[in-house]
N, C-alpha and C positions, 0 to 999 in steps of 0.2 A: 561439614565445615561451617564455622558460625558466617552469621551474615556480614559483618565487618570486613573478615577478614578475606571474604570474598570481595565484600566490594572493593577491596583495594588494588586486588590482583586487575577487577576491572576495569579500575583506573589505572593502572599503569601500564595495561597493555593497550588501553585507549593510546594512552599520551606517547608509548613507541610507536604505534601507526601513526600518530600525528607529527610527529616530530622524525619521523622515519626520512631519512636525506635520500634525497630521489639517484647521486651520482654513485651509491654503491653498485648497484646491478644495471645492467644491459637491459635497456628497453626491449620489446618486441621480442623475448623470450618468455617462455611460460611462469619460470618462478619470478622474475623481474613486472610481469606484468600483473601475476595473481599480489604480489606485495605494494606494488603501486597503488592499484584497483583497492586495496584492503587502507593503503593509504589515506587516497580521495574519499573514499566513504567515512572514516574518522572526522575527515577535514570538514567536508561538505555537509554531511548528513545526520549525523551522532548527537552534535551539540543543540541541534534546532528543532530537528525534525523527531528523532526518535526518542531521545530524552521528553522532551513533552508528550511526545501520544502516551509513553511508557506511566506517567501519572496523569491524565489523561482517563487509561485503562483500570489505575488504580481506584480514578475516584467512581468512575463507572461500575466499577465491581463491590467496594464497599458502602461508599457515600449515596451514589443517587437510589431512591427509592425505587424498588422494583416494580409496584405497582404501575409504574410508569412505562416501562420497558414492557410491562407485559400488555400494556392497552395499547401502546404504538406498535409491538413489534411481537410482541409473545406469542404461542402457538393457538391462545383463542380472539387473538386480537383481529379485527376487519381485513381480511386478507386484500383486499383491492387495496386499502389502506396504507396497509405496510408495507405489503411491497412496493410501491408505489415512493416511500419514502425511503424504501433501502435503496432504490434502484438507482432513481437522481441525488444521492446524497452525494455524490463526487463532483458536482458542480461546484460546491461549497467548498471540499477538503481537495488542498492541492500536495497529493501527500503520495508515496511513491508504495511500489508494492511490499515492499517490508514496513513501511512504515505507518501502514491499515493494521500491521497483523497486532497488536495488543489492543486497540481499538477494538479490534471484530473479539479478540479474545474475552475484554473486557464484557461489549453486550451477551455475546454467550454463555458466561458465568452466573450473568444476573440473571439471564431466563430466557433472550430472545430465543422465537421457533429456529429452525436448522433453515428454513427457507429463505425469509427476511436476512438471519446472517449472513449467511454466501452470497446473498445480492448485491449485501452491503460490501462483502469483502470483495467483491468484483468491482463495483462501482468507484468505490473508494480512487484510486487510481486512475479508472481507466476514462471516468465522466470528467473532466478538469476541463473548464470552460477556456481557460488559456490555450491548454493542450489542441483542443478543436480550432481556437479562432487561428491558433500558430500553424497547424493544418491545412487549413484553408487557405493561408498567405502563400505557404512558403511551398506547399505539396498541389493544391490546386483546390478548388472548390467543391469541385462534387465528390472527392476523398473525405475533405471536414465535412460536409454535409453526412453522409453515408456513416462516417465514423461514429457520429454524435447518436445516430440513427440505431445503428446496430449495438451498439453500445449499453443504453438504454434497453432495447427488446433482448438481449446479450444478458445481463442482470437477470431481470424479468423471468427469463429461462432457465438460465443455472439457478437462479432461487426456487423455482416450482419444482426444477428437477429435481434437486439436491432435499427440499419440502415434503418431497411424496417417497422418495428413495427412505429419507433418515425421522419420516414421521411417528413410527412405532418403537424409535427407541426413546430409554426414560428421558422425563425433560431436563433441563439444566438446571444446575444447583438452585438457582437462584428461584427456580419454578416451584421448587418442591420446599420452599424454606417455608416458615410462619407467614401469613400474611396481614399480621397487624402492622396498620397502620403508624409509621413513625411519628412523634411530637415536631419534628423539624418538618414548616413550613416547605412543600416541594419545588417554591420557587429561587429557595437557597440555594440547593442544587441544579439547578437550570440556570442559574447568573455564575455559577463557580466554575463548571464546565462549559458555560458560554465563553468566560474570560480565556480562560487558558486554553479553547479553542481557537479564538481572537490570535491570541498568541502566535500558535502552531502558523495559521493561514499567511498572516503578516509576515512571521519573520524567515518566512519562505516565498515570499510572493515575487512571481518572478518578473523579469524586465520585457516590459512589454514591446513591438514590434514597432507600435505608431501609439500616437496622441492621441488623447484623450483622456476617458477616469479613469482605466489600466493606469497609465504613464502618472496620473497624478497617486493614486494609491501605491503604485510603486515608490516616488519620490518622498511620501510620508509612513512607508512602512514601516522605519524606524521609532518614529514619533507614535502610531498606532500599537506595534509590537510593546514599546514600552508600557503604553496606555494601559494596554489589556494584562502585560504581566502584574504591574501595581493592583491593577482592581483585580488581582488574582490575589494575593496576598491579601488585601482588606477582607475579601471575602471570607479565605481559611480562616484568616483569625478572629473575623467577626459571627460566623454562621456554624464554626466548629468547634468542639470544646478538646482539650488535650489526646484522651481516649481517643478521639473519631481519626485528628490528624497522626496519630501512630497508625494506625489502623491502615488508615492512606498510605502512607511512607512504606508500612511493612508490607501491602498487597502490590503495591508501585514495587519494590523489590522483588519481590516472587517471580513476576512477570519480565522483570531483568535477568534474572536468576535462566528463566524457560526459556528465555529467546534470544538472549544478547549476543552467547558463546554461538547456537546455530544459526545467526543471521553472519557474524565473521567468518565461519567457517564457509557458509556459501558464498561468501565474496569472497572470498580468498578463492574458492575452488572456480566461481564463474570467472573472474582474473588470470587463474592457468591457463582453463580449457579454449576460451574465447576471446582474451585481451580487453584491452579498454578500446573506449570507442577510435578508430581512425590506427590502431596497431593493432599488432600479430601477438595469437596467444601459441597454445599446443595446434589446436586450428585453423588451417592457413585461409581466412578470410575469402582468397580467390575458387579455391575449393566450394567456401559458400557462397558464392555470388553466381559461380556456375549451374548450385544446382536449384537454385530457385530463381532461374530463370522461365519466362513462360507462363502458360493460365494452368499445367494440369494439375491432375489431382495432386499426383507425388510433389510436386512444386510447395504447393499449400500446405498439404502436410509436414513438408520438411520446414518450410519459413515457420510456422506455427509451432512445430517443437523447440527450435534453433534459439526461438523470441522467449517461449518460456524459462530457456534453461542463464539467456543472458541476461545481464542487472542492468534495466535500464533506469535511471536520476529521473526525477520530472521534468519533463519536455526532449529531455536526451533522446528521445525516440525516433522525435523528427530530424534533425539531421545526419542521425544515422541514415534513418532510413532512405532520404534527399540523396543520401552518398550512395548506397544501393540504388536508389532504379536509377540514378545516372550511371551503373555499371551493368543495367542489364536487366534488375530487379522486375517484374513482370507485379500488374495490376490488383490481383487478386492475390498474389502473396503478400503485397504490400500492405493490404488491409489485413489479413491474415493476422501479420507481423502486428499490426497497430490494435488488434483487437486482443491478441494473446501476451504481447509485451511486455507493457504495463500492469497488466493485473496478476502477472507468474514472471519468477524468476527465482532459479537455481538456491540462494538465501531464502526466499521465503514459500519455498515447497519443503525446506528441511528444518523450518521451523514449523509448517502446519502439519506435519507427520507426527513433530514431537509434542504437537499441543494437543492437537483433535485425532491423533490416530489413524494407522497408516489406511484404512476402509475410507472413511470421512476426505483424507485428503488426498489419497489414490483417485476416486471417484470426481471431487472436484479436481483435480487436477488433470484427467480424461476427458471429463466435459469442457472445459476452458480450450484444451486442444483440438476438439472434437468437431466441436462447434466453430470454433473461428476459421477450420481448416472448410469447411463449409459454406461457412459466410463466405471467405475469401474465391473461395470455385462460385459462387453466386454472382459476386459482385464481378470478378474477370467475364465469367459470358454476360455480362451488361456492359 
């Protein structure tokens, strides 16, 4: 199907989920809430958050020079190093777990190791300085603290593991291309995806708890978002010539093309099985509240799959979860929950199947459960 005529189908099934009237179906049933769910994610998430990564990923995969990816992040790059910058890179990106996955896609086209990327793809989501300080207000202190903690060494972990698992397979495209040197200047590229990173962060930045430079950044988001999108523009057309911006456009489609349709189809499906937040999907919420109550192992395990398979929004985590251990929810699942969450969900486990391969994303997505179910038995006997 040519690219057009695709894009258009994906416009208009955009604009039915957006424009989707909420009073045809019955709430708190599985197809009324997988349509709603598929709803709010058009409304919320689409236009701001994933549309930008989506070029974003583009200009990472064609535009920035790889030389550069491979001395930050690449497989012979200073390993303390890289990692080290995949792991807290989600202090910066307040960007939810579907909407890392072109992102993470992007740097692994161009070259980065299989280590550094999974770090990244972890962190992405699950490091959000928001997410931690809202943690600590409204869950308690020594959760934000712990969170922020595990989180971090959480990365660190699935990047080594994932590192020394997927080391001897060939590198990525972008390792194996020519490496001459481009004519364009590589600080073109680092102010072009500075800008439109600018973008993404602002015109998602959420509303903060209390005063301060939160409250005051949130209040000029709008004014900053715009900022960054214009010097996004001067940029394309001053640092790129016709060819290059095609090139963009048609790699930023590809990457719609690979993930758009299976990031819908997980929300839709996370929408049946599990409802939106505070209603009833196919699974009756009291069923999950029963059985991850507690410190033991079965507990963690179960909160830790539960979290992966639901679609949590950025910061949506907390008062989920606030609503859970007022019903019972037990200590160590709750971190469980906060460390598995975020960084996996139902949408974007059936989008890393279809990019990297069910081995690749089986295995990270085992570790992610594995491990948090673990953290979470640690942290309950503390």
């Amino acid at each position: 199907m040519k690219t057009w005529r695709l894009l258009i189908i994906f416009i208009a099934l955009f604009l039915g989920l957006y424009f989707f009237p909420a009073g045809i179906l019955e709430e708190n049933t599985p197809l009324g809430e997988a349509l709603l769910m598929s709803r709010d994610y058009a409304r919320h998430h689409v236009l701001l958050c994933l549309i930008p990564a989506f070029f974003i990923a583009g200009a990472i995969s064609v535009l920035l020079r790889k030389d550069f990816i491979l001395k930050y992040l690449g497989r012979k790059s200073n390993k303390i190093l890289s990692y080290l910058i995949a792991s807290v890179s989600g202090a910066v990106l307040s960007v939810c777990s579907c909407t890392v996955l072109p992102i993470f896609a992007g740097i692994s086209k161009k070259g980065a190791g299989p280590g550094p990327a999974f770090a990244f793809l972890y962190s992405g989501p699950a490091i959000n300085i928001m997410a931690v300080i809202l943690t600590a207000r409204v869950l308690g202190f020594k959760l934000g603290i712990w969170r922020i903690i595990l989180s971090v060494l959480f990365a660190l972990v699935i990047g080594i593991i994932m590192g020394i698992i997927f080391s001897r397979e060939e590198p990525a495209q972008g390792e194996l291309a020519d490496e001459n040197v481009e004519s364009r200047p590589l600080h073109h590229d680092i102010l072009f995806l500075s800008a439109m990173t600018g973008f993404l962060i602002f015109a998602n930045f959420p509303r903060p708890e209390n005063s301060g430079i939160f409250e005051l950044l949130f209040n000029m988001k709008w004014v900053l978002s715009g900022l960054f999108l214009i010097l996004s523009f001067i940029f394309l057309f001053t640092f790129y010539d016709k060819d290059s911006r095609n090139m963009w456009l048609g790699e930023t489609m590809n990457f719609v093309k690979k993930i758009y349709p299976l990031l819908l189809l997980g929300v839709f499906a996370s929408g049946f099985l599990l409802g939106r937040p505070g209603k009833e999907g196919l699974i009756p919420s009291d069923i999950i509240v029963s059985l991850v109550g507690g410190e033991g192992f079965f507990a963690n395990i179960l909160a830790s799959v539960l979290a992966a398979l639901m679609y949590f929004a950025t910061l949506t985590e907390i008062p989920i979860l606030q609503s859970l251990i007022g019903s019972g929810m037990g200590q160590g699942p709750s971190m469980a929950l906060l460390l598995a969450g975020p960084a996996l969900s139902l949408p974007s486990m059936l989008v890393l199947i279809g990019v990297i391969g069910k081995k690749k994303a089986f295995t990270y997505i085992a570790l992610v459960i594995i491990i948090a179910s673990l953290s979470g038995l640690i942290f309950g006997a503390l």
